[in-house]
C-alpha positions in Angstrom: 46.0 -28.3 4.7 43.7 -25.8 6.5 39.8 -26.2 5.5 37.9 -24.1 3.6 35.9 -21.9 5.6 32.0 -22.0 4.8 29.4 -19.3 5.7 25.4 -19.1 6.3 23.2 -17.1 3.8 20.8 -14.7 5.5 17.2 -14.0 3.6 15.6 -11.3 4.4 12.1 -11.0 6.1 10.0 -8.3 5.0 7.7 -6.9 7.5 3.7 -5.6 6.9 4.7 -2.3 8.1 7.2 -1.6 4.9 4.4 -2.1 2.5 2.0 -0.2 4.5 4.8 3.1 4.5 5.4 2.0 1.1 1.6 2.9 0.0 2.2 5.8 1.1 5.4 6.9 0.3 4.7 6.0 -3.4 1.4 7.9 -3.5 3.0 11.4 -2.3 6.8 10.8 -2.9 7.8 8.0 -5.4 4.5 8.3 -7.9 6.4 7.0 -11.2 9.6 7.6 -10.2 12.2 4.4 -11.1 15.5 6.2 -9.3 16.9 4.0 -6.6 15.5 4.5 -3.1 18.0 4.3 -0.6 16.7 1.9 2.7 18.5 -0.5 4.8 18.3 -4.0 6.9 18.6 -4.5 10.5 19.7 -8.1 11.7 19.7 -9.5 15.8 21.7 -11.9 17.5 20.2 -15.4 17.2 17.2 -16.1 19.8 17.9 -19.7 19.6 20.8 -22.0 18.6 19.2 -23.7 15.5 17.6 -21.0 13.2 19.6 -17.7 11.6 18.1 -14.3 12.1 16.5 -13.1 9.0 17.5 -9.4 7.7 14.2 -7.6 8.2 13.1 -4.8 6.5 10.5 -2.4 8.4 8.2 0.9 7.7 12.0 2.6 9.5 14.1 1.0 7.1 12.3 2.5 3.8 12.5 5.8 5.6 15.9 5.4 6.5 15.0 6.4 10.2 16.2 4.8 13.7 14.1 2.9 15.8 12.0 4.2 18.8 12.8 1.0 21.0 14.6 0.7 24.2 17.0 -2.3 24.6 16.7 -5.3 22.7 19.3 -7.6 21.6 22.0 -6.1 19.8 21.4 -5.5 16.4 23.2 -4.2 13.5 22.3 -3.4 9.5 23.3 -2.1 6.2 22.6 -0.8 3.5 20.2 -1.2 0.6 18.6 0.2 -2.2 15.1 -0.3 -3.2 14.1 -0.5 -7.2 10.9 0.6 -7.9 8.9 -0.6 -10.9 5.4 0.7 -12.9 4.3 -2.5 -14.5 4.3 -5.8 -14.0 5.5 -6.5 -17.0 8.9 -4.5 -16.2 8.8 -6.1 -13.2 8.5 -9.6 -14.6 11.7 -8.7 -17.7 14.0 -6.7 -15.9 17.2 -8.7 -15.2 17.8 -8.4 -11.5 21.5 -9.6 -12.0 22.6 -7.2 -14.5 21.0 -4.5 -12.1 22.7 -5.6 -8.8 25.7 -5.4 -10.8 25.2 -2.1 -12.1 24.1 -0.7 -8.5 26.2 -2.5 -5.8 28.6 -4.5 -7.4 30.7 -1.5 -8.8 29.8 0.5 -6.0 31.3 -2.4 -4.0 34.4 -2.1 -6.2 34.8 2.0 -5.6 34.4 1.6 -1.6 37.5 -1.3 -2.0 39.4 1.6 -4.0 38.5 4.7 -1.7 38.9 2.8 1.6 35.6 3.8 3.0 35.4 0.9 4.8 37.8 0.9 6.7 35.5 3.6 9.3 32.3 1.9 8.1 32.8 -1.4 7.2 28.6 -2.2 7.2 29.1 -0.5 3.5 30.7 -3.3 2.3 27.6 -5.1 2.7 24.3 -3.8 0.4 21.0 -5.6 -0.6 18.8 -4.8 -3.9 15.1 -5.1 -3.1 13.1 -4.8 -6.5 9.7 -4.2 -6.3 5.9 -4.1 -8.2 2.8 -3.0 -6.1 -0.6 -3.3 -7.1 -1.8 -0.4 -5.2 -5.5 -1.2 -6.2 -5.2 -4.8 -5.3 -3.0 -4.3 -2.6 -0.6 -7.7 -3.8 3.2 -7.2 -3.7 5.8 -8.5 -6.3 9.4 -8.1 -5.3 12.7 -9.7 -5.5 15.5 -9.5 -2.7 19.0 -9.7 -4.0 22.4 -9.3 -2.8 25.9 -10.8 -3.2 29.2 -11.9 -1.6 32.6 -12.5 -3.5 32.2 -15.9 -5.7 34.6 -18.6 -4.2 36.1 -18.3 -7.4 37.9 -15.3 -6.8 38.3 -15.6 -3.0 38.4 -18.1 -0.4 39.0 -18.1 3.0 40.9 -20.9 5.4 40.2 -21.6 9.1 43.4 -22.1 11.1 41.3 -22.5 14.6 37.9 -22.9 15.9 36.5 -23.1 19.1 34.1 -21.7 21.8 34.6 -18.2 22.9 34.5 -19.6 26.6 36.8 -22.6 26.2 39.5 -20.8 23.9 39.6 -18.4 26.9 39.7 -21.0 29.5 42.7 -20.4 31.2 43.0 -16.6 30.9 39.8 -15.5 32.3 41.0 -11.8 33.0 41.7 -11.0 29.6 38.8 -12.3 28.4 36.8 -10.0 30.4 38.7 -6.7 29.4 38.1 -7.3 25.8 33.9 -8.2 26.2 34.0 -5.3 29.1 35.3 -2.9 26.3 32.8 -4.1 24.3 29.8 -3.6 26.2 30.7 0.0 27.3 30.6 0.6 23.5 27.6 -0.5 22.2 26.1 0.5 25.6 27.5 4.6 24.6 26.5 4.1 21.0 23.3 2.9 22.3 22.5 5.9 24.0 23.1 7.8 20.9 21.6 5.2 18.7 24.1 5.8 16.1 25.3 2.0 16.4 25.2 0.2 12.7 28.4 -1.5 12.2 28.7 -4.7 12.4 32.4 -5.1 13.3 34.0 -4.1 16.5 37.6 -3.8 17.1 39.5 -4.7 20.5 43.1 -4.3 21.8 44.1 -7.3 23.8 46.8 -5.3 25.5 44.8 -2.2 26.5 41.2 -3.5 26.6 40.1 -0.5 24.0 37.6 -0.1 20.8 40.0 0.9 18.1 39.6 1.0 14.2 40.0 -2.1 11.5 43.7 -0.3 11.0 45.0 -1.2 14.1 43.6 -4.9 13.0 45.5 -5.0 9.8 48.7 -3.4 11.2 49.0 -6.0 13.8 46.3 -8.7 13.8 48.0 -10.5 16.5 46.9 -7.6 19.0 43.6 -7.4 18.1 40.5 -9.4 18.1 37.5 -8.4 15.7 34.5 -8.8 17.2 31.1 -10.1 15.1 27.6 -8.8 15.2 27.0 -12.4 14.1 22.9 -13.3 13.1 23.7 -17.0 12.4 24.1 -19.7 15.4 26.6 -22.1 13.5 28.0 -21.2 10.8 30.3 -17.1 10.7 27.2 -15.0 8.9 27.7 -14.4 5.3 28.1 -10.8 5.6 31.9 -11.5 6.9 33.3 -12.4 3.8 33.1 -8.9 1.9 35.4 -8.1 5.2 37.5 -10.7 4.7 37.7 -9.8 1.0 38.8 -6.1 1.5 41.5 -7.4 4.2 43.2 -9.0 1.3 43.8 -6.1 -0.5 45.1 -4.0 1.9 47.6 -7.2 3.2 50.9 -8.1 0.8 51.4 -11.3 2.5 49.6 -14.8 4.3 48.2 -13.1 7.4 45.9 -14.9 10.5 43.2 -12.7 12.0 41.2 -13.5 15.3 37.6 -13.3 14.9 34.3 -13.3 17.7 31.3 -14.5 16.5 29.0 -13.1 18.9 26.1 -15.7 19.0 24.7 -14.9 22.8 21.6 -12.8 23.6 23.4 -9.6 24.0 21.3 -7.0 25.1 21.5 -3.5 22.9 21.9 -1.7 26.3 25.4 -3.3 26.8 24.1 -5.3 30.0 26.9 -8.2 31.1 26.2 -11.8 29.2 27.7 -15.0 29.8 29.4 -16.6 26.6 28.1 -19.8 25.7 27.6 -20.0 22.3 29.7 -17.4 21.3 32.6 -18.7 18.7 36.4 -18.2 18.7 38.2 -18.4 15.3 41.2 -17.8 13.8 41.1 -17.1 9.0 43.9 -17.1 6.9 43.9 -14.9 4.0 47.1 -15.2 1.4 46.8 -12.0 -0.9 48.7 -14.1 -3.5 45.7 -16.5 -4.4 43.3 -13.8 -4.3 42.6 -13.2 -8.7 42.6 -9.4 -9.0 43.2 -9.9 -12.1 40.2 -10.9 -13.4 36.5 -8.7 -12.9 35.3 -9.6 -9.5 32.3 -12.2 -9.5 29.8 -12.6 -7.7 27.6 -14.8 -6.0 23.8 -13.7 -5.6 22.4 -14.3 -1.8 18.8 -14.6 -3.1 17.1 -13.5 -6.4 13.6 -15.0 -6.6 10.4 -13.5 -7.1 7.8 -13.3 -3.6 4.4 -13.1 -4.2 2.7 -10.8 -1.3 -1.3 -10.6 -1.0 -2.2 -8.0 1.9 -5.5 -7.0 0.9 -6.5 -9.5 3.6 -4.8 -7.4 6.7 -4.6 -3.6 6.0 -7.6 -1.9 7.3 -10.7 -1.4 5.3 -11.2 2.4 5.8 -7.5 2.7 4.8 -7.5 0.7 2.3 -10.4 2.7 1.0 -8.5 6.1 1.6 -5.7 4.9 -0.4 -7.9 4.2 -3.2 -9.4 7.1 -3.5 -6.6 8.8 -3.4 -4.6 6.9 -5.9 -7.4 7.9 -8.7 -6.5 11.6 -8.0 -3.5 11.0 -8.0 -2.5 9.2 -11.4 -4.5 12.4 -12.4 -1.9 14.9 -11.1 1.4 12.5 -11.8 0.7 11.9 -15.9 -1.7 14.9 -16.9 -1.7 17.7 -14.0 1.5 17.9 -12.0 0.8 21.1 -10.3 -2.6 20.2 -9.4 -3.3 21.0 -5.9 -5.2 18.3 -4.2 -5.0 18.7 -0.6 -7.1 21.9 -1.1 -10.0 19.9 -1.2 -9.2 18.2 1.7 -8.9 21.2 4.0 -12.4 22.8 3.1 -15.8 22.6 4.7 -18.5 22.3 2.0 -21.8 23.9 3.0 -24.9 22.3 1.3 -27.9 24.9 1.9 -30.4 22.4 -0.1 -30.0 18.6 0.3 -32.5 17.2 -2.8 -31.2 16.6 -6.3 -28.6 18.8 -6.7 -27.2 18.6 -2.8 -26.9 14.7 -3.3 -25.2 14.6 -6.5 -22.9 18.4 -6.2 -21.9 16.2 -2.7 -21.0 12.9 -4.9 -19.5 15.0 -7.2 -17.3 17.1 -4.9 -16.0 13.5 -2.9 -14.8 12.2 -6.0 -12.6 15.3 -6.3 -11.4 14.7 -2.5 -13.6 16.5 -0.3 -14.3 15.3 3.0 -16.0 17.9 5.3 -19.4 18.5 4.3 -22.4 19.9 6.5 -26.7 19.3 4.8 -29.3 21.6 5.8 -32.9 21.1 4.4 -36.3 21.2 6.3 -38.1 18.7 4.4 -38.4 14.8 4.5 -37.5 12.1 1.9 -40.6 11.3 -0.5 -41.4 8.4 -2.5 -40.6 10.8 -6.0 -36.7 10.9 -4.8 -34.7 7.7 -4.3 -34.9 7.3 -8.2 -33.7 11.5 -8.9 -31.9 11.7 -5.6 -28.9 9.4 -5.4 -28.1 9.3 -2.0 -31.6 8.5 -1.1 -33.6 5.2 -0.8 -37.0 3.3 -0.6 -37.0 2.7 2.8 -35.8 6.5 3.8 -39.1 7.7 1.9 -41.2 5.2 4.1 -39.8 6.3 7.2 -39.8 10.3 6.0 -36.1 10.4 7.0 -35.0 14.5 7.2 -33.1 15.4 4.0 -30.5 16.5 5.9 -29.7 13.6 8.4 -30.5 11.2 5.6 -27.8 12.8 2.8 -25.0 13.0 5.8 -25.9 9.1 6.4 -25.6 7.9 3.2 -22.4 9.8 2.3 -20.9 8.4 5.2 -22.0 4.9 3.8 -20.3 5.5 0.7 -17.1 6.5 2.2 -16.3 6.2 6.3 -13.7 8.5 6.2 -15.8 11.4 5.1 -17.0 14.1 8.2 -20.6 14.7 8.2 -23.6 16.3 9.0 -27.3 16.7 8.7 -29.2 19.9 9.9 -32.8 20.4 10.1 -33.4 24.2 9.3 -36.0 26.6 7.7 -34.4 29.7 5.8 -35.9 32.8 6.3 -37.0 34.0 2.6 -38.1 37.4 1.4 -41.8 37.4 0.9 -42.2 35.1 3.7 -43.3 37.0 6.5 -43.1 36.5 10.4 -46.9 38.1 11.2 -47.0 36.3 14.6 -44.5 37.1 17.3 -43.4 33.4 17.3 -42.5 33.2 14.0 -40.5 36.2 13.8 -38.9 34.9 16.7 -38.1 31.6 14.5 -36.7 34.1 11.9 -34.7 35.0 14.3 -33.2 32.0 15.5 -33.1 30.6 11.8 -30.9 33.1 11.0 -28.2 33.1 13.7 -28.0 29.4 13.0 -27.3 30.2 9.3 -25.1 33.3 9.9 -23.3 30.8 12.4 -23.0 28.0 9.5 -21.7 30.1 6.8 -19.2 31.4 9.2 -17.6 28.0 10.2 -17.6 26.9 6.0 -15.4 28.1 3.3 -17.4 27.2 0.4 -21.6 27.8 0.6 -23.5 26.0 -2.1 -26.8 27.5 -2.8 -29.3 24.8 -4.4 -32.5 25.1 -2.6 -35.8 24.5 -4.5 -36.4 28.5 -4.2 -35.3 31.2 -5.7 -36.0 33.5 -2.5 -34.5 31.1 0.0 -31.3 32.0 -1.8 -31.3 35.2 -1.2 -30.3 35.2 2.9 -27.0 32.8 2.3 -25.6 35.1 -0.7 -26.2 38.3 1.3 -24.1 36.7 4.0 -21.6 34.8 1.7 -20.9 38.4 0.6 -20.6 39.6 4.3 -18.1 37.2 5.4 -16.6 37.1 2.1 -17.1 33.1 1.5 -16.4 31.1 -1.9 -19.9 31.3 -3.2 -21.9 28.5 -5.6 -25.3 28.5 -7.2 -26.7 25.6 -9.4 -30.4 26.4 -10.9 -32.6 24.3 -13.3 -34.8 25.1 -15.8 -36.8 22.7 -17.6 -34.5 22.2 -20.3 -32.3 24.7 -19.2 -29.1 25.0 -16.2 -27.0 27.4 -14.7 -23.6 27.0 -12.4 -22.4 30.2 -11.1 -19.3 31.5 -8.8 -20.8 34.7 -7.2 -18.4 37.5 -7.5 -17.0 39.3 -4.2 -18.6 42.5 -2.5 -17.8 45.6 -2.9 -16.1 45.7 0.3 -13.2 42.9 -0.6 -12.9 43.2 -4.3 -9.7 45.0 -5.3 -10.2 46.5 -9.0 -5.9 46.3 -9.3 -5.7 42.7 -8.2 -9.6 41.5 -9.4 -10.1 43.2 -12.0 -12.2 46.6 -12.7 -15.7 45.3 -12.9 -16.9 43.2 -9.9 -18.2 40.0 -10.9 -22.0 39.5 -9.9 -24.1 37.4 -7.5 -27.3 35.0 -8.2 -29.7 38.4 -8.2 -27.3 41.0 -10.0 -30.0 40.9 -13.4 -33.2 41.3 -11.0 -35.0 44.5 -10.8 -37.5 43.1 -8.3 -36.9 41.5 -5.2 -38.2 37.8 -4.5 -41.2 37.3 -3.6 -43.0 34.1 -2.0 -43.2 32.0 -4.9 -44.9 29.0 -2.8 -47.9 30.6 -2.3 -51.3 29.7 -4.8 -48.5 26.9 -7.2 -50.6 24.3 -8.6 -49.3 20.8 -9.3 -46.6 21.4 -11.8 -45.1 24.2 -10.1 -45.1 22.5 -6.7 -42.1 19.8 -7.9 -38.8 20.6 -9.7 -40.0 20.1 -13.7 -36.4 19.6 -15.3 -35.5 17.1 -17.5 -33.7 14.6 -15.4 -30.5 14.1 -16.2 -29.9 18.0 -16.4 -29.2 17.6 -12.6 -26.3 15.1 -13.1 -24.9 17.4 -15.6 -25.1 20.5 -13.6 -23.7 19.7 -10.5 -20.4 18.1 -12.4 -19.9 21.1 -13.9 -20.4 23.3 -10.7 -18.1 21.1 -9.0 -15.0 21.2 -11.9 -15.5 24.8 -11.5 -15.2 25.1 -8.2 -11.9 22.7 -8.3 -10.5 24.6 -10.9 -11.6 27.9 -8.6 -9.7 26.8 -5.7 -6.4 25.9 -7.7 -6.4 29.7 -8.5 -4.4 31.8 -5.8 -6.9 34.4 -5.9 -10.1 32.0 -5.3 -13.1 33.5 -5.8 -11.6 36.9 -6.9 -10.4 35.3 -10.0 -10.7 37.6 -12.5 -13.4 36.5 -15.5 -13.7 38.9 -19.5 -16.3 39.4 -21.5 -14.4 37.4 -23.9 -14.2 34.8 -22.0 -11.0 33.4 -23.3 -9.1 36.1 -21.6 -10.6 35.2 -18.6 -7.8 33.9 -15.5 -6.9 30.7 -15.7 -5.8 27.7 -13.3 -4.2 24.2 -13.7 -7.3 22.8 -15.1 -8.4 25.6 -17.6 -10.0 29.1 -17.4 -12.2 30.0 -14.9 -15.7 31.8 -16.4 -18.1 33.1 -14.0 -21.0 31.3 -15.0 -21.5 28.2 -17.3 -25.3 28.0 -18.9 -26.4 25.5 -20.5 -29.2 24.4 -22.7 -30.8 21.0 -23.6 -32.9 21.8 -26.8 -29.8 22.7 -28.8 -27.0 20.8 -26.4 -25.3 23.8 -26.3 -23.3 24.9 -23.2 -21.8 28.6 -23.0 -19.2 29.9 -20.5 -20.1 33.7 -19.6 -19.4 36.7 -17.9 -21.7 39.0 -15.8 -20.9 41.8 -13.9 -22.3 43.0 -10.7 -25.5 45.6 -10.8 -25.3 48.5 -8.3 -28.8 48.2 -7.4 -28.5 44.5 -6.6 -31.0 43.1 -4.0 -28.7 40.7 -2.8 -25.0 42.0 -3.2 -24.8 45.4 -3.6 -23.4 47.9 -0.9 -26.3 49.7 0.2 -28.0 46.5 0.9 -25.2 45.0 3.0 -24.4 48.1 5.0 -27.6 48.1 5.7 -27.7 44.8 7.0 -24.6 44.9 8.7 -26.0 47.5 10.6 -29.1 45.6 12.3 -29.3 42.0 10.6 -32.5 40.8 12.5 -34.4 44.4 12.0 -33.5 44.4 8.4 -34.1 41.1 7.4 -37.9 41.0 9.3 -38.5 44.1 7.1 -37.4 41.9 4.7 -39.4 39.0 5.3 -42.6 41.7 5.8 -42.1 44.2 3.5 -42.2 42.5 -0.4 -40.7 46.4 -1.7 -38.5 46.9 1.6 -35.3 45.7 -0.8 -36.2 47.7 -3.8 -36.2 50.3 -1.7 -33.2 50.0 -0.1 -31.2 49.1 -3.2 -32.5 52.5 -4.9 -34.8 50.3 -7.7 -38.1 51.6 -6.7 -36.3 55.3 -7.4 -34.9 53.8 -10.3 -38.2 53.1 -11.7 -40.0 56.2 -10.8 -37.4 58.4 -13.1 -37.9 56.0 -16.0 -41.0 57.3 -18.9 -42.1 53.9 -20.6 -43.8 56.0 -22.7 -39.8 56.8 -24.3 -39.9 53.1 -24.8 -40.1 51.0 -28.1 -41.5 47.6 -27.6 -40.7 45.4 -30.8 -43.0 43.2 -32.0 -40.8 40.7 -33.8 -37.3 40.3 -32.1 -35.5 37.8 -33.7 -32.5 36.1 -31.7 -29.2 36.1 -33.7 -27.5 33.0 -32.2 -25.0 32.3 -34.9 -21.7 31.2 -34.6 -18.5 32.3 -35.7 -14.6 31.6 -35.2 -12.4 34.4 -32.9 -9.4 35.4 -33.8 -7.9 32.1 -32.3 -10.3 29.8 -34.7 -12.4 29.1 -31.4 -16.5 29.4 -31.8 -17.7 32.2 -29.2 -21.1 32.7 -29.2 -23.0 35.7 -30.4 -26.7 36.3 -29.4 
């Protein structure tokens, strides 16, 4: 009686690299998605005669891509599917054998039936790989599973057995036209790297590749040649082959098999066949049960344990983290929430105090990494406890504002692109009386025009209200995404300026122009550091107003730039007809107030006179910057003039004017048509 031939398990070894593409690839593609992901194996030829090759499992095989190597030892591969899971605890309860017989058993089964196989036989070969990652944590739960026919239904008999070498002793000369056949096609398929299967067909009598057909029409003929990854005994993944043989045969038939076991190179390069093994199976059709449901037998099925928080890099670990908060935020509440908007702007922070440090904190959260400080003062000991990216030891060594914030950010987060500038800000009011310091305006200036020019989004949050005025004249200019956060004492602002004249569109913005930081002045700014006794020389808000501000400046903002208009989204008097973007409507300014806790979306619209915005000021400018802005600087009426105020005034009779004595505010509250509370004053 012929024995019962036996065949080596492979395991699979799963390399760093998937679970590195894996992070990824379920951040941006899988997010909570359970559908099977197609991947595959690759196996080699044994390196040495005691140890099986492992089936591993690489950052190509989860993107189903080839290899970029050149030679090798012959390799082949197949097919897999990878499961993800959400929890652990789905992890831990879902029933990996009912699962691999839903997914690859009866798709096993259907290739038998359609005779796919028969052109790609590495089909009837397929591994589940079921997964849990604790992206945070970076630890790995999975389970690798695949299966064979149980002996049960199928067995296999070995007639003959012997060395490739020794079996072909005697006939040298045929043994070389079948490998020579072989090599010339893996060396071809190599050049096209399209070679996966890992069954090769030879003719005997003309020394030619041909299909498993020709095997099964006359097996006598034709030798099937192995891609075989263990060193004793045939590899596992033969008897699925073997299996689909016997139901295509109608009687006890002998097929020739070689297990290649040599260090074949992929390139097709001659070898000498030493370990190589020469056998001969029988397969009778007639003890094969197909009467029964197949069973199977399960390669592998425990649960691995994988801790890699240990190896993946620090700064990419951290990017992965931060982005995985976002993230979870788009898959479950936002799904058309555009993050990598964030990403692609340049912040500019013209002020780098309270609000600079914590509008900059603010705006990383959200995914912003290109942000660029200017401030000309030094770190005091009053900061470090308002100014969160400040410290102690910065105030003892009177660290620049600037440099310091760009630092510290940096600390918080490597990845993020910064940078500290030292600069002054020419200011109304301020004037340039020696011909140095007009030529400092000067230079100030083109620095600044130069800044806002290379930025997309200008924060203005300087401790002045006339060292604002310069950046929103030429935000307007060069039509930048424009923010301002002021405080009161008890009171705070967070604005959007509105566009200039020049680039709003009343048919796609709207009829009324939104306004700037200076659209309700009737005076220009004036030098409000000059003669300010103790109380008006420091910022006198109440503290946490700053914290509260800035979040809101930068939500509006990110709900700004998820609006395909940007900053010419359009904003109504009732402000619930204002536009609206993924995360809500988009109001032109947000005011709040600390006495009563009350915080109030508005609307303003631009004033035609405007100091800062309107057009006669910025054709002006535009036509001689440095001229107009010294006049500027020298002249405290120069942009009243300009504007048309001062005319303004001088055709207005304040004698035709009623001053109240008692004006009483109405604030009260009542419900819109859509039961919300507007606000009434």
């Amino acid at each position: 009686m012929e024995p019962k031939l036996d065949f080596q398990k492979i395991d699979a070894q799963i390399d760093v690299s998937f679970w590195m593409k894996y992070n990824k690839l379920k951040l941006d593609k899988f997010k909570l998605s359970t559908d099977p992901v197609p991947i595959y194996g690759s196996y080699q030829l044994p390196m040495v005669q005691d140890l099986p090759r492992d089936l591993t499992i690489d950052e190509y095989s989860i993107e189903h891509k080839d290899k970029k190597t050149q030679g090798g030892l012959l390799e082949s591969r197949f097919e897999g599917l990878l499961l993800n899971t959400n929890t652990i605890e789905e992890f831990k309860t879902l029933d990996i054998n009912t699962k691999s017989k839903e997914l690859l058993s009866e798709q096993f089964i259907k290739d038998i039936l359609e005779e796919k196989w028969l052109d790609t036989p590495e089909i009837l070969n397929k591994f589940l790989l079921l997964s849990f990652a604790d992206l945070k944590k970076y630890v790995y739960q999975y389970a690798y599973h695949t299966l064979v026919i149980d002996d049960s239904v199928f067995q296999v008999t070995v007639s003959r057995s012997k060395l490739l070498h020794k079996q072909y002793k005697k006939d040298k000369e045929g043994l070389d036209k079948i490998v020579n056949a072989f090599l010339t096609y893996i060396s071809n398929k190599e050049e096209d790297k399209s070679f996966n299967t890992p069954f090769i067909v030879c003719s005997e009598e003309t020394g030619e590749v041909v299909t498993l057909k020709h095997a099964l029409e006359d097996p006598s003929k034709h030798i099937i040649f192995m891609i075989d990854p263990s060193p004793k005994l045939p590899s596992i993944i033969l008897k699925n082959l073997l299996f689909a043989f016997s139901t295509k045969i109608s009687e006890a038939t002998t097929f020739r098999l070689i297990s290649l076991r040599d260090k074949i190179s992929r390139k097709g390069e001659q070898f000498e066949p030493k370990h190589s093994l020469y056998f001969e199976v029988s397969i009778d059709p007639s003890k094969v049960d197909q009467e029964t449901s197949l069973a199977f037998t399960p390669w592998s099925g425990k649960n691995n344990l994988l801790d890699l928080k240990g190896i993946f890099d620090p700064e990419s670990l951290a990017k992965s983290a931060v982005g995985l908060n976002l993230k979870l935020m788009k898959w479950r509440m936002v799904p058309d929430l555009d993050l990598e908007v964030a990403e692609e702007k340049k912040i500019l922070l013209l002020g780098s105090g309270s609000l600079g440090c914590q509008i900059a904190r603010n705006l990383l959260s959200w995914g912003f990494v290109n942000f660029t400080f200017v401030d000309y003062g030094n770190v005091s000991f009053s900061n470090p406890v308002r100014q969160c990216l400040f410290t102690f030891q910065d105030s003892i060594e009177e660290k620049n504002k600037a440099e310091c914030a760009a630092q510290r950010l940096k600390e918080v987060y490597p990845l993020v692109k910064t940078e500290g500038i030292r600069l002054s800000i020419p200011m109304p009011g301020h004037p340039g009386k020696t011909e140095e310091a007009e030529n400092q305006i000067r230079e100030s200036y083109r620095k600044l025009d130069k800044l806002i020019q290379e930025h997309d989004i200008i924060y203005l949050i300087t401790d002045s209200r006339e060292s604002r005025w310069l950046p929103t004249v030429l935000s307007a200019i060069h039509n930048k995404i424009c923010m301002t956060v002021a405080l009161g004492f008890e009171t705070f602002l967070a604005m959007r300026h509105g566009m200039s004249s020049e680039h709003h569109d009343k048919e796609i913005h709207g009829e009324y122009r939104l306004g700037c930081y200076f659209c309700n002045d009737t005076v220009a700014p004036r030098n409000s550091m000059q003669d300010r006794t103790l109380d008006r020389q420091c910022t006198v808000t109440r503290p946490a107003m700053c914290t509260m501000a800035s979040s809101i400046s930068a939500e509006l903002l990110m709900s700004l730039l998820n609006h395909p208009l940007r900053q010419g989204a359009h904003c109504d008097e009732e402000i619930l007809k204002s536009d609206r973007s993924v995360l809500g409507i988009i109001p032109h300014q947000i005011r709040g107030d600390m006495n009563d806790y009350r915080v109030t979306p508005m609307c303003g619209y631009s004033f035609d006179m405007c100091i800062a915005c309107s057009p006669s000021i910025l054709e002006q400018f535009k036509s001689d910057p440095e001229e107009f802005l010294l006049k500027a600087c020298n002249s405290p009426g120069y942009l009243e003039d300009v504007s048309g105020i001062t005319k303004k005034m001088a055709e207005i009779n304040f004698d035709d004017i009623d001053v109240l004595d008692d004006f009483e505010l109405d604030s009260s509250e009542e419900e819109n048509e859509n039961g919300e509370e507007k606000i009434k004053t």
